[in-house]
N, C-alpha and C positions, 0 to 999 in steps of 0.2 A: 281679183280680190284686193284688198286696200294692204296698201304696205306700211302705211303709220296711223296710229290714230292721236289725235292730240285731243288733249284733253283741257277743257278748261277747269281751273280749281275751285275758286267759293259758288257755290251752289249746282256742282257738278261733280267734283268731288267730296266736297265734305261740306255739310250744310250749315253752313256759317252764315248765311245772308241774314236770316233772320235774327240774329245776335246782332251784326255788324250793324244793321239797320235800326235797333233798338237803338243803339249806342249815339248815331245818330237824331233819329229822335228825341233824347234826352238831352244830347248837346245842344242841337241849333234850340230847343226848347229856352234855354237860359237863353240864347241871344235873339229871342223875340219871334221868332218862327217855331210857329205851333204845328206839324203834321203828326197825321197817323201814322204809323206802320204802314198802311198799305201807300199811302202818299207817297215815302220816303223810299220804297221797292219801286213805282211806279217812275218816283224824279228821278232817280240814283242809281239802279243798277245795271252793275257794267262798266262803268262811269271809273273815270281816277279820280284821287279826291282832290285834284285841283280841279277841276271838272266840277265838281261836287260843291265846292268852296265859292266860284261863280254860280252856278244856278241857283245854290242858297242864297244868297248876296242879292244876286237879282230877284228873287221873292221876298226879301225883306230883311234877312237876316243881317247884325250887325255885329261880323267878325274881326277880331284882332287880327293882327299881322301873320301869330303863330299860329292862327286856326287849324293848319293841318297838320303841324306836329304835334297839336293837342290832340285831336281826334285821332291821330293815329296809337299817339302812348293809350288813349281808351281804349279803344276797341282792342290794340294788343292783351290788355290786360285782362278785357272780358273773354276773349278768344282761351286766353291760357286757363282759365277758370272749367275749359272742356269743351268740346265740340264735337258731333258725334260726325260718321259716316254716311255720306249718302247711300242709303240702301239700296244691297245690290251691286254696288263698287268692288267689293274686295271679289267677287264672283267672276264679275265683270274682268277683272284682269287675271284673273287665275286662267280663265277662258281663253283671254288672248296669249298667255305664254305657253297654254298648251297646243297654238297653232301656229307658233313662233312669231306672232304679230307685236312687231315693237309699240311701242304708247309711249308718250312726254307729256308736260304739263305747261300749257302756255297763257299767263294770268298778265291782268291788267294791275295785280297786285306786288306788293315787296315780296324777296326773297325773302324778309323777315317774318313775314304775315306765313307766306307758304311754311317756312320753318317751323312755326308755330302749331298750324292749323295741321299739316301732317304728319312733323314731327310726333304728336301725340296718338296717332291713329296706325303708326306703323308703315306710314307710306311713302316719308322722306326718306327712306334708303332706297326703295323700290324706283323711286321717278329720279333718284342720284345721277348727275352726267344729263339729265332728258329734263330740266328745267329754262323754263325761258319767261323773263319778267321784263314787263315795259316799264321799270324801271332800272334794269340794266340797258336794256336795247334805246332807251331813249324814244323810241316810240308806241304807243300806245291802240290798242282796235277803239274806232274800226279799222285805221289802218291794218292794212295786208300782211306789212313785213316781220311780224312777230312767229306767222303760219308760213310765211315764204322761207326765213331765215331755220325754221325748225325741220322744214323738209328737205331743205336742201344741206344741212349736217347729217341727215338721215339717210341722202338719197332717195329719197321714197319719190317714187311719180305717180300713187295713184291715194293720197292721205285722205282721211275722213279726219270733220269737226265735232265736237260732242262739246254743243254751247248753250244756254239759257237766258241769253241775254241780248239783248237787237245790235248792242254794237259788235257781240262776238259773230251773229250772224251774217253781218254787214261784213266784217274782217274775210271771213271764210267764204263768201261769195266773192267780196271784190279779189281774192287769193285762185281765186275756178276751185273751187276745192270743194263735194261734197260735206253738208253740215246737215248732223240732227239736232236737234233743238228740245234739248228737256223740257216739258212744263208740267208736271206731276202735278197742279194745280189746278188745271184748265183754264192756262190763261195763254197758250200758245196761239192765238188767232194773227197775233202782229208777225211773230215769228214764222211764221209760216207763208203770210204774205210776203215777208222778204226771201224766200225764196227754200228756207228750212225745213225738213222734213220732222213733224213733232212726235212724241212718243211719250207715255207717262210714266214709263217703270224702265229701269236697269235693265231686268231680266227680259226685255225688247229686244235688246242693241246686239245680241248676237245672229238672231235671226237678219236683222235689220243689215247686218255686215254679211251677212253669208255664211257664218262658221257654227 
């Protein structure tokens, strides 16, 4: 049986992607880069937004110095405006504490973003002590060390990933770590060639772990 599970946050715990992405799209909009919605999920996620700040740039986009503290004060703002839960989340962990299975939160996002984004859903107390941001750790997935550096506070030697995105699945393979791969959308075909087991619902992942 798996002795940790990490969890990624925006679009695995609380479904923020599609806000964040907006936000995005209306910004690179003013600077001359026009994508859809589905464009901007397709270039971007998973991504840090320096990460984001180049790819835009190299499609055309002509950002100022501060582009990513701009984009970050947005999307904050939109974020605080509400964000619901990924359905099936709050279930999902009631499940693992009734099997004693520890869970943490490991995002390619700010502590402030996760503040935010769970703060308001009741979950920043629950993942309290079990957060880990590639903006503390200084590095970022795919790299490995963000799932290395959370198991090994945990002790765990047998962790599961619960990721939506190719560089979290990239992170969780290059880490040897089992990883399920959300795509409630049916867009998991890449995810799954890298090596992730995909699933469309919450109410999946306890079967899927065993409990």
């Amino acid at each position: 049986m798996h002795d940790l599970v990490i969890f990624d946050c925006d679009g695995v715990l609380v479904d923020s992607e599609p806000l964040s992405n907006q936000v995005l799209v209306d910004n690179l909009g003013r600077y001359g880069l026009n994508l859809t919605l589905e464009d901007s999920v397709a270039f971007f996620l998973g991504g840090t937004m320096t990460g984001v700040r180049d790819k835009a740039s190299a499609l055309g986009a002509n950002l100022p110095d501060d582009w990513v503290d701009e984009v970050y004060a947005e999307t904050y703002d939109r974020l605080r405006q509400g964000v619901e839960l990924v359905s099936g989340i709050p279930e999902l962990l009631t499940a693992l504490d009734a099997k004693g299975i520890p869970f943490c939160v490991a995002s390619n996002g700010s502590p402030d973003k996760m503040q935010i984004t769970l703060g308001q859903n009741g979950l920043w107390e629950r993942f309290s002590g079990a957060m880990y941001s590639a903006h503390v750790l200084g590095t970022a997935k795919p790299d490995p060390v963000m799932f290395q550096t959370a198991a090994d506070q945990f002790g765990a030697t047998a962790p599961v990933v619960i990721e939506d995105s190719q560089n979290g699945v990239l992170a969780a393979k290059r880490a040897g770590m089992r990883c399920l791969a959300y795509a409630p959308h049916g867009q998991g075909e890449k995810l799954a060639e890298l090596g992730a087991e995909v699933f469309t619902d919450m109410a999946e992942v306890p079967t899927l772990l065993g409990i």
